[in-house]
C-alpha positions as CSV (number, residue, x, y, z in Angstrom):
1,X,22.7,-8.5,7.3
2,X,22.2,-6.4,10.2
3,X,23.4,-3.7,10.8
4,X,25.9,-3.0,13.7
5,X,23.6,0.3,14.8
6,X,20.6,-1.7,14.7
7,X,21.0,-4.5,17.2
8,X,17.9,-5.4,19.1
9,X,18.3,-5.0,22.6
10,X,16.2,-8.3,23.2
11,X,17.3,-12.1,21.9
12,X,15.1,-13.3,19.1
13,X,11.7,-14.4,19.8
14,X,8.8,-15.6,17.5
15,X,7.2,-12.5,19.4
16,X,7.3,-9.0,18.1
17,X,7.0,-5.6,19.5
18,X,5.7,-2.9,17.1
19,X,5.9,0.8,17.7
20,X,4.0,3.7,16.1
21,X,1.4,2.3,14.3
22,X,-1.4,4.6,13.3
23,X,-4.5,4.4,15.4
24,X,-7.0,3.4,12.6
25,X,-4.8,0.6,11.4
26,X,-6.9,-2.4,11.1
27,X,-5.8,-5.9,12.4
28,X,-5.6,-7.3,9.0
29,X,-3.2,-4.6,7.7
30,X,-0.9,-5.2,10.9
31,X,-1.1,-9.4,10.0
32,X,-0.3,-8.2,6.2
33,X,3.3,-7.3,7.7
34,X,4.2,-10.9,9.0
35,X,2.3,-12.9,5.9
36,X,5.8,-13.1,3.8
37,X,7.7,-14.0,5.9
38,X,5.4,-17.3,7.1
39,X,2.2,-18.1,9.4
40,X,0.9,-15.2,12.1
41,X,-0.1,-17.3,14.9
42,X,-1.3,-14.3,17.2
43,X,-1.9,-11.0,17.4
44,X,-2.7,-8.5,20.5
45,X,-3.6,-4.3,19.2
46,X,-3.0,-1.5,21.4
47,X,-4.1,1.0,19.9
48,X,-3.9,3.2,23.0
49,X,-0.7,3.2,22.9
50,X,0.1,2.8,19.3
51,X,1.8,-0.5,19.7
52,X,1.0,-4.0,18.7
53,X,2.2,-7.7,19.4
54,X,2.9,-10.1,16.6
55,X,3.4,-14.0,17.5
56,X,4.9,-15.8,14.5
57,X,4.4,-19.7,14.1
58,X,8.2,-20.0,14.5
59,X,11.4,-17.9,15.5
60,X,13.4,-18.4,12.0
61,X,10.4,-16.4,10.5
62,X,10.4,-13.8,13.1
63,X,14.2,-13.4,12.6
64,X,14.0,-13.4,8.7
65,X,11.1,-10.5,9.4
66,X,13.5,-8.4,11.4
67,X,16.3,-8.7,9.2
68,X,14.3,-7.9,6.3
69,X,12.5,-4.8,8.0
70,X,15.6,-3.1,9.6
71,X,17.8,-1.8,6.6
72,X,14.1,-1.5,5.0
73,X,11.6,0.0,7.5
74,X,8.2,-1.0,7.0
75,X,5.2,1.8,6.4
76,X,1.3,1.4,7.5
77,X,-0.9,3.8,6.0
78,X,2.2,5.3,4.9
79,X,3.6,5.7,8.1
80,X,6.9,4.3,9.7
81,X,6.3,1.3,11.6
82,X,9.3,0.1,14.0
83,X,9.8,-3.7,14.5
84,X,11.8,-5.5,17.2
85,X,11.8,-8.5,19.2
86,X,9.7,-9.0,22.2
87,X,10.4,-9.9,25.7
88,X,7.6,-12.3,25.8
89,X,7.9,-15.7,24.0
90,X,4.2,-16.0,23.2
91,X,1.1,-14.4,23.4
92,X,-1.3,-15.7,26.0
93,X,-4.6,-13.5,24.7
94,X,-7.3,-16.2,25.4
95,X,-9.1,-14.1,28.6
96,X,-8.2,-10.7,27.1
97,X,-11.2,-8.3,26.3
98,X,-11.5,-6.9,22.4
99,X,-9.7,-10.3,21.1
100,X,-12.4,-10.8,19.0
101,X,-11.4,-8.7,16.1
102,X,-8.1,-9.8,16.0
103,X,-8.8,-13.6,16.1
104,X,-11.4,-13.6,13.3
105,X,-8.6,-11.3,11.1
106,X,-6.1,-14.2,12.3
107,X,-9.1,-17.1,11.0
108,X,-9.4,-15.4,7.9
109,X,-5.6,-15.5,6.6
110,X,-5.0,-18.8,7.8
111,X,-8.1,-19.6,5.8
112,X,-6.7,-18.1,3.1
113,X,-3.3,-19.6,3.3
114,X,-3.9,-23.2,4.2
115,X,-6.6,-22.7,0.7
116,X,-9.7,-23.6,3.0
117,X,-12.3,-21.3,1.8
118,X,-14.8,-21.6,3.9
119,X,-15.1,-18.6,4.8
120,X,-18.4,-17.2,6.8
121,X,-19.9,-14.0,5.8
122,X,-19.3,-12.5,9.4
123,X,-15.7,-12.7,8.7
124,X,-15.5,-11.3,5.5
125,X,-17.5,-8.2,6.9
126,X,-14.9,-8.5,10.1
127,X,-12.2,-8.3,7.2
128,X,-13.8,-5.5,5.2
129,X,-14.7,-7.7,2.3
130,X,-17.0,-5.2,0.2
131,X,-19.9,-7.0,-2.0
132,X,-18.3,-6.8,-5.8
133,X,-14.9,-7.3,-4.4
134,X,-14.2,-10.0,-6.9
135,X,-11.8,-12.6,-7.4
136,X,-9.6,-11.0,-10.7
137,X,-7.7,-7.8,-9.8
138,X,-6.0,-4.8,-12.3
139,X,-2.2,-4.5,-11.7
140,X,-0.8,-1.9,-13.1
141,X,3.3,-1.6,-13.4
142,X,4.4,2.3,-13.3
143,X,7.8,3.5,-13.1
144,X,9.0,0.1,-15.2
145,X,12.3,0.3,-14.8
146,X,12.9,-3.3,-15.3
147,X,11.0,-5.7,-17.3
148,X,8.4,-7.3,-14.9
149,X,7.2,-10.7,-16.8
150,X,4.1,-13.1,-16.3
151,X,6.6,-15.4,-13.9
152,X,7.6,-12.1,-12.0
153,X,3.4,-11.2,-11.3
154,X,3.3,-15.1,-10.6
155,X,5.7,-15.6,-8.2
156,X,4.6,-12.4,-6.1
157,X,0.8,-13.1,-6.3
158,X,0.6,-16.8,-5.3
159,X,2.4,-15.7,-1.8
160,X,-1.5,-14.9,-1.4
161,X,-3.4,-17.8,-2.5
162,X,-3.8,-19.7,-6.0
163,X,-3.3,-17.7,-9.1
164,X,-5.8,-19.5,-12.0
165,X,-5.3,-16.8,-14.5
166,X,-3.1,-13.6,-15.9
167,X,-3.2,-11.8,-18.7
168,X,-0.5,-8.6,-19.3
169,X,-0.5,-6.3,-21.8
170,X,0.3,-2.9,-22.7
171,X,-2.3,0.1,-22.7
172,X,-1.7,3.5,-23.1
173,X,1.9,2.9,-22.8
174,X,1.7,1.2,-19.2
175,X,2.4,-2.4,-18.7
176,X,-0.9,-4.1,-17.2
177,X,-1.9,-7.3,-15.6
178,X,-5.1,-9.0,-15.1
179,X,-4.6,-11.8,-12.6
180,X,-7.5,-14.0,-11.3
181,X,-7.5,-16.0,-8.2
182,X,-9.3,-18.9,-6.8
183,X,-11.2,-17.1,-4.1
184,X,-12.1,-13.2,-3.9
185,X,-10.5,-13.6,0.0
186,X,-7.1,-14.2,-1.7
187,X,-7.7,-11.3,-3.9
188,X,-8.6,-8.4,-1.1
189,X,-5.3,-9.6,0.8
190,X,-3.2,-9.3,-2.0
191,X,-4.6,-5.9,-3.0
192,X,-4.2,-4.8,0.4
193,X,-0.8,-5.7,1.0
194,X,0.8,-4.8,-2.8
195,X,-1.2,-2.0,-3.9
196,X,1.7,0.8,-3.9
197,X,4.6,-1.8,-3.5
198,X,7.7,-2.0,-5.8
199,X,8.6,-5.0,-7.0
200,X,12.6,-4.0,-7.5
201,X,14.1,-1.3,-5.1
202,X,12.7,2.3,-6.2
203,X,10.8,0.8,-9.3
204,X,8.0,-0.9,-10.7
205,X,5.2,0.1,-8.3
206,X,2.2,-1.7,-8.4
207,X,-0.9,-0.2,-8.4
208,X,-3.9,-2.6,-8.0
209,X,-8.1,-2.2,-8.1
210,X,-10.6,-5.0,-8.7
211,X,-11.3,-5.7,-12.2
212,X,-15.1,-5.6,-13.2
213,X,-14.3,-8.4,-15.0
214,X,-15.6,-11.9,-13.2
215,X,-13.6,-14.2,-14.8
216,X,-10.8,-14.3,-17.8
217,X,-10.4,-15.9,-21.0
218,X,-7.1,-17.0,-21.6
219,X,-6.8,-18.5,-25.6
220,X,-3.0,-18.7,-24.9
221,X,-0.5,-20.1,-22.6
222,X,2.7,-18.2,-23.5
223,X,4.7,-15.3,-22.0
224,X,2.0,-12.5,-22.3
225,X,-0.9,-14.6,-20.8
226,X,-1.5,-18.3,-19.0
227,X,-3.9,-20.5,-17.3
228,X,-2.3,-22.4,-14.9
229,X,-5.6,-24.8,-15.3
230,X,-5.3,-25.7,-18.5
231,X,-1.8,-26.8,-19.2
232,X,-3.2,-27.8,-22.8
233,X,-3.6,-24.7,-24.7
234,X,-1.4,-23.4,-27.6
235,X,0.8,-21.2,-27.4
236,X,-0.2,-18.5,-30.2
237,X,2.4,-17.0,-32.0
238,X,4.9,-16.6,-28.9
239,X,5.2,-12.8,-29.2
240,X,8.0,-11.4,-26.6
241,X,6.1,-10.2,-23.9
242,X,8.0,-6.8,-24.2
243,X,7.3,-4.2,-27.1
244,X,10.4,-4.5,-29.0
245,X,11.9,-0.6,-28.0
246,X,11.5,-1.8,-24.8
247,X,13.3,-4.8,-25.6
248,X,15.7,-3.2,-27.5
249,X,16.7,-1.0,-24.7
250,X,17.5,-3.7,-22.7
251,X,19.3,-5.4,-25.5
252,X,17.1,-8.3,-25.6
253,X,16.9,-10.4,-28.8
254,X,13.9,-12.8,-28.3
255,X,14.7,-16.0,-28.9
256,X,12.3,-18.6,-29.3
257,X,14.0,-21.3,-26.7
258,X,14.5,-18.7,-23.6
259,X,11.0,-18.2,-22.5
260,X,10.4,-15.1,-20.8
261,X,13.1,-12.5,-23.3
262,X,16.3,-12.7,-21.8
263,X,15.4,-14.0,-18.7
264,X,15.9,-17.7,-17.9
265,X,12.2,-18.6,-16.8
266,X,11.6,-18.2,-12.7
267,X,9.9,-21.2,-13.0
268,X,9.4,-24.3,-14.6
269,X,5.6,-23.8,-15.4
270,X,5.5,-27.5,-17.3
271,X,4.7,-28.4,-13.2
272,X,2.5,-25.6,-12.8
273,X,-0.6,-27.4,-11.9
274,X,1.4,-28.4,-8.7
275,X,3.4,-25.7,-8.5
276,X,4.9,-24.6,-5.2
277,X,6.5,-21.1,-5.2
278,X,9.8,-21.0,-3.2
279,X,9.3,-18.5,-0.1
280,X,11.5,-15.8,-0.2
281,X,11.2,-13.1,2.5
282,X,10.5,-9.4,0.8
283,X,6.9,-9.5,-0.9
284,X,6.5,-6.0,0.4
285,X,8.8,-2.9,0.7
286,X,10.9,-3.6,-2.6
287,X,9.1,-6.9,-3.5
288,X,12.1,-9.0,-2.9
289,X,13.5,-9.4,-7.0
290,X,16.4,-8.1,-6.0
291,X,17.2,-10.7,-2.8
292,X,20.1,-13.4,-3.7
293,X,17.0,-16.3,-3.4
294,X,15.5,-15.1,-6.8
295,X,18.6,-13.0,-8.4
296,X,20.3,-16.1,-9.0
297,X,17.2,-16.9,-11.9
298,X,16.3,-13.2,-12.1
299,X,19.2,-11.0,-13.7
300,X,18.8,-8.3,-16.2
301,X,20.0,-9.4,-19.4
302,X,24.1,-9.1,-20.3
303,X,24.6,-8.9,-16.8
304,X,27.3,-11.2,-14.9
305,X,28.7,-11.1,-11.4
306,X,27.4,-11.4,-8.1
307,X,23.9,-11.5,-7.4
308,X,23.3,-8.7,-5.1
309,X,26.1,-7.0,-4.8
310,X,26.6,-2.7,-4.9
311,X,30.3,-2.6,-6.0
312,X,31.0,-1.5,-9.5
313,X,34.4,-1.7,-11.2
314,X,34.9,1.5,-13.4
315,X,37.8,0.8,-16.0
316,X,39.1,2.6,-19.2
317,X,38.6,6.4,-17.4
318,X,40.9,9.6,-18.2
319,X,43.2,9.0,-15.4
320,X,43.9,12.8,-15.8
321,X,40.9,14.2,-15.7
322,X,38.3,11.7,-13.4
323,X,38.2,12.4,-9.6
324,X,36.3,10.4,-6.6
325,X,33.6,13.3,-6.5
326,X,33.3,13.4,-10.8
327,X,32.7,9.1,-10.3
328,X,30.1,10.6,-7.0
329,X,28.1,12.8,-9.4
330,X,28.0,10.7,-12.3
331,X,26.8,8.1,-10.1
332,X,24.9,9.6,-7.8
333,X,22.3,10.1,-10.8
334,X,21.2,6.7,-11.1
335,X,21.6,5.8,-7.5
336,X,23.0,7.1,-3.8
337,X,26.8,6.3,-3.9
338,X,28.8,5.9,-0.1
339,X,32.1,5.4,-1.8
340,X,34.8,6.0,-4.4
341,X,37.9,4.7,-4.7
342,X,40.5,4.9,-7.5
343,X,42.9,2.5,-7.8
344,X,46.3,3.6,-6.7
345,X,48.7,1.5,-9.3
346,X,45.7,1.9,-12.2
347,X,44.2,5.5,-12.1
348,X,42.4,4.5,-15.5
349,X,40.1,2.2,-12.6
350,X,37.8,2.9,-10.3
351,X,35.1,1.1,-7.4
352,X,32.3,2.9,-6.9
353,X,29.9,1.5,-4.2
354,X,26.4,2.1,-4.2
355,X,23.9,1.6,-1.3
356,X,21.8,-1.2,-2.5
357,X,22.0,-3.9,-5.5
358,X,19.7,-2.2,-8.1
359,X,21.3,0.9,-8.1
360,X,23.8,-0.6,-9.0
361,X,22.7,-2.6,-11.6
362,X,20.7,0.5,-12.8
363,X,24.1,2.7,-12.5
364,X,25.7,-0.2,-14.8
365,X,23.1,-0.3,-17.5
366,X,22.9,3.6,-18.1
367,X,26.6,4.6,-18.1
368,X,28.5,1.7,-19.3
369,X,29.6,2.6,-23.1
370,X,29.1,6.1,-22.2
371,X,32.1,8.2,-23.2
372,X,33.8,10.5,-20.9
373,X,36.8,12.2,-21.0
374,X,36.9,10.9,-24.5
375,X,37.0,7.4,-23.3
376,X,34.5,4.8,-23.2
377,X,33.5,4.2,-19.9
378,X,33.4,0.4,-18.8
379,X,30.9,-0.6,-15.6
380,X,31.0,-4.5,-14.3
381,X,30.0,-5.6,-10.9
382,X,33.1,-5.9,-9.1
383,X,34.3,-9.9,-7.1
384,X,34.4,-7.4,-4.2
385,X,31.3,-6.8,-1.7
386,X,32.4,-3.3,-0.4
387,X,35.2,-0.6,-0.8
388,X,38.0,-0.5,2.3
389,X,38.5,3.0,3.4
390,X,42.5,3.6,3.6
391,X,43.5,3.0,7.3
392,X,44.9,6.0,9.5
393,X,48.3,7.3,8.1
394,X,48.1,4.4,5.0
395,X,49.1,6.9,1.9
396,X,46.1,7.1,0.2
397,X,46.3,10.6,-2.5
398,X,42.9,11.6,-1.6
399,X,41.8,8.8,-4.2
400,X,39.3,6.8,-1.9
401,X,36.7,8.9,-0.3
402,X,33.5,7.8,2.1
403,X,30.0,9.8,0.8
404,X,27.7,7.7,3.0
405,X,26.4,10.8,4.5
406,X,26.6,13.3,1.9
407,X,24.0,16.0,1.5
408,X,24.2,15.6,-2.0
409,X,22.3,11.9,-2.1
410,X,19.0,12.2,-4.7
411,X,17.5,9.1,-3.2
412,X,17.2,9.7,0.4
413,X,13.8,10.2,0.5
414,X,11.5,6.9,0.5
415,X,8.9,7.9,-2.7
416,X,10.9,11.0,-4.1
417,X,10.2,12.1,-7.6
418,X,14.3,12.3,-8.2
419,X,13.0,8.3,-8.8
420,X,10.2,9.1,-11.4
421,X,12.7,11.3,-13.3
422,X,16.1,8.6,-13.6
423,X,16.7,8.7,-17.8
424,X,19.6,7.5,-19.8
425,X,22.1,10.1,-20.7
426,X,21.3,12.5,-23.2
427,X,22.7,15.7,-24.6
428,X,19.3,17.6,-22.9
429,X,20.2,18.1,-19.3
430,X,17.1,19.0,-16.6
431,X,17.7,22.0,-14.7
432,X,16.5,23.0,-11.1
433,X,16.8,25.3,-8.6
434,X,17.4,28.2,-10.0
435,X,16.9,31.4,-8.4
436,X,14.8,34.3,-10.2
437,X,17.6,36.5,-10.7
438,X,19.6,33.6,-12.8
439,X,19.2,34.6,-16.7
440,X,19.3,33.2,-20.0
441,X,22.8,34.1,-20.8
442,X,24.1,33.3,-17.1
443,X,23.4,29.6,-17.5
444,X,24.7,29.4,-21.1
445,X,27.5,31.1,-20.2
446,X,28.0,28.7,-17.2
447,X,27.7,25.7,-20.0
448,X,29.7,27.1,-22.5
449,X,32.7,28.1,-19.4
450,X,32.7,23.8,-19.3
451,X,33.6,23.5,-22.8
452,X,29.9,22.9,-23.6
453,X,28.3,23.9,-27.1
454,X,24.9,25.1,-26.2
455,X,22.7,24.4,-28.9
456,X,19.2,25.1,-27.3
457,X,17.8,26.8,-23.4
458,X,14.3,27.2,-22.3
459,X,13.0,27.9,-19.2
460,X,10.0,26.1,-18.0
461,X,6.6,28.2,-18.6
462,X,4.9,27.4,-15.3
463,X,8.0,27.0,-12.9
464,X,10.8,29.4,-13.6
465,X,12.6,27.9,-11.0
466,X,13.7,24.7,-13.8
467,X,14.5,24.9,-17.3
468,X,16.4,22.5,-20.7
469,X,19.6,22.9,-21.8
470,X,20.7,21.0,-24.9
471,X,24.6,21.0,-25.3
472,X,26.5,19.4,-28.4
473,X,26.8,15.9,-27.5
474,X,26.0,13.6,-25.0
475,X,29.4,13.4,-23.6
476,X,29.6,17.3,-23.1
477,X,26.8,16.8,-21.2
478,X,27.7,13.9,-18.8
479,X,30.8,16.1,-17.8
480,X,28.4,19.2,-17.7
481,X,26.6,17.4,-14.8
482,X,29.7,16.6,-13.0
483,X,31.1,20.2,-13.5
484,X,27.8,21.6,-12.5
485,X,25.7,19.7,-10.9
486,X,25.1,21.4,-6.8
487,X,26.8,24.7,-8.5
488,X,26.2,28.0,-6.4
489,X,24.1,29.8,-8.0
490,X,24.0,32.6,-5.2
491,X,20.6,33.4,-3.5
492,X,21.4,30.1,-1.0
493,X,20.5,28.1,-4.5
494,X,22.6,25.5,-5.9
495,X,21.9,24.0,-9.3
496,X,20.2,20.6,-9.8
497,X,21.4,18.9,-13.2
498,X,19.5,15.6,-13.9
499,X,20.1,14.1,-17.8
500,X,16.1,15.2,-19.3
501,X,13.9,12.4,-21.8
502,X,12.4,15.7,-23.7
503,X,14.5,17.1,-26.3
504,X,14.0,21.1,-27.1
């Protein structure tokens, strides 16, 4: 959907402007934006003025391009690149000087997607190709959030050419992929367009070399490794493709019918030989998982409602003791929440609407069967797709209230740590922030003033500025976050509480 704010001051075109690109961008990486979304027809650089012209085969892909990259803004070289239509309605390049570049770039992915691979060794060079660029690259998955599977890496990677082979596995406690394609062309564009790309909003980032490996071996076509040109091999013993704590924290029981654990497979891979992935817009910025075309096949296990949507429905909560900004805080851990409301007629209920899909699917999983306020807390998606503010003068108690543009988000920041460091809740909270004058005694005290049992502190040897706090019980400390969580601590320094995977 696009945003009011955001409307382009032009009609759609298959021609797009693009603004601030860095000046050594090469013409490859500026195609790599338009390659999800279908065929780049032209392309004109100016790099003088850090601006570039994109010609798309057809205006439904350059719309689907700008709708995707305006709530998400797309980075080159880790900078912000600005998309929007262009006056023109094609590119007429043919007379231009320095075309050359651009055209053999163009050649080359078209080569690449139509599968031709003739590809000369003057256009690999033009591309960047390096000798012992092979065809089988290393993916690894950091930050896993969410199980990726086999059909996840597949469906991604074939965007870029034909995947023959993958193998996943776990090694020193990081899923990894080995994935072989066809042609070592296919290869070098989908390392240059993933490496660094999350495959669900804020999660699961891909990190991708070349293996030295030259070909793999695949004994077994099951859920941990296949080869989709040999539909004929066994299928080993079937182990769940996730270690079973991993499984077991996302309540997955394997089952020997459901294919992938828990998930119902992406794709039916009896076809696989043939197999044509369906196109969905997204294989960069957040790689698309989350987008209603794949969610419908794609949900985290025990979860029901709508596919993509960010509205939670709260239930069984301490109508005397829960507020909008408790439901804010509490939230606000696992993702960046722009409103509360509580029901008027049922306090003990509660929507809370986060900013995208996964946080709110990540909000659910952590905190519902938490107890709080001696309740058990209860998180489902909610039927509706956003929470109405009250209107002007409409009685309202103070019990719906807008955060949209509160100072207090932890996920404003494309790439912030506060994403490396989202845990379940525990009784160990994280501490932050604190000034050099704060002591031992003050922060227990502050604890203990919440109805907290402290059981253990330490400060952090290198950084006094953070320390642990382990409190009684789990529930004393998911309402010691809410009570303290942007405390003043004096000094201009307010307390950061996060829930901590160490223990003291």
């Amino acid at each position: 959907k696009k945003f009011k704010g955001d409307r382009s001051p032009c009609s759609p075109s298959r021609v797009l402007h693009l603004r601030k690109i860095p000046s050594d961008v090469t013409e490859a990486e500026v195609i790599s934006l338009g390659l999800p979304f279908g065929k780049v027809t032209n392309l004109l650089m100016l790099k003088g003025k850090s601006q570039a012209f994109l010609e798309m085969a057809s205006e439904e892909a350059a719309v689907t391009m700008v709708n995707y990259y305006t709530p998400v803004t797309p980075h080159l070289r880790s900078q912000p690149v600005y998309i929007q239509y262009s006056n023109h309605r094609e590119l007429k390049t043919d007379n231009l000087p320095n075309q050359a570049r651009a055209q053999a770039a163009l050649q080359a992915v078209n080569a690449v997607q139509s599968g031709s691979l003739a590809i000369t060794g003057a256009l690999a060079t033009e591309v960047g190709l390096l000798p012992g660029q092979g065809s089988v690259l290393r993916i690894i998955v950091e930050n896993l959030f969410y199980p990726v599977t086999l059909e996840v890496l597949y469906q991604i990677f074939s965007k870029f050419g034909t995947v023959l082979k993958i193998i996943t596995f776990t090694k020193n406690n990081q899923f990894q992929a080995l994935l072989q394609y066809a042609d070592p062309m296919n290869a070098h564009y989908a390392k240059m367009t993933l490496d660094g790309q999350n495959v669900y909003n804020a999660c699961c980032t891909l990190r991708i070399d070349f293996s030295k490996l030259t070909s793999l071996n695949v004994k077994y076509n099951n859920d941990k490794s296949r080869d989709f040109t040999r539909l004929d091999l066994p299928s080993g013993d079937g182990q769940p493709s996730l270690e079973p704590p991993m499984a077991a924290a996302f309540g997955i029981i394997p089952s020997p019918y459901s294919g992938p654990p828990g998930f119902a497979p992406a794709i039916g891979f009896s076809q696989a030989a043939g197999l044509s992935v369906p196109a969905f817009p997204g294989a960069l910025g957040p790689l698309g998982m989350p987008t209603a075309a794949v969610s419908g096949r794609m949900t985290i296990p025990g979860v029901t409602g709508v596919p993509g949507n960010c509205v939670l429905l709260v239930s069984n909560l301490n109508s005397e003791a829960i507020t909008p900004h408790g439901l804010f805080i509490l939230f606000g851990v696992y993702g960046d929440v722009h409103r509360v409301k509580i029901l008027f007629n049922k306090k003990e209920n509660a929507l809370v609407q986060m900013a995208d899909a996964t946080q709110a699917q990540l909000a659910m999983s952590h905190l519902n069967g938490q107890r709080l306020y001696g309740k058990v807390l209860r998180a489902t998606l909610s039927k509706h797709q956003t929470v109405q503010l009250p209107r002007e003068g409409q009685e309202d108690q103070g019990l719906t209230k807008d955060y949209s543009n509160s100072p207090l988000h932890r996920f404003k920041k494309p790439g912030s740590k506060n994403f490396q460091n989202i845990f379940p809740p525990s009784a160990t909270l994280h501490l932050s922030n604190i000034p050099a004058s704060v002591t031992v005694d003050d922060l227990k005290n502050l604890f203990a003033g919440t109805g907290s049992t402290v059981k253990a502190f330490k400060f952090f040897q290198k950084d006094r500025k953070m320390a642990l706090i382990q409190l009684g019980s789990v529930e004393e400390a998911v309402q010691a976050l809410i009570a303290l969580h942007n405390h003043d601590l004096g000094e201009k320094h307010h307390l950061r509480v996060s829930f901590s995977k160490s223990t003291i």
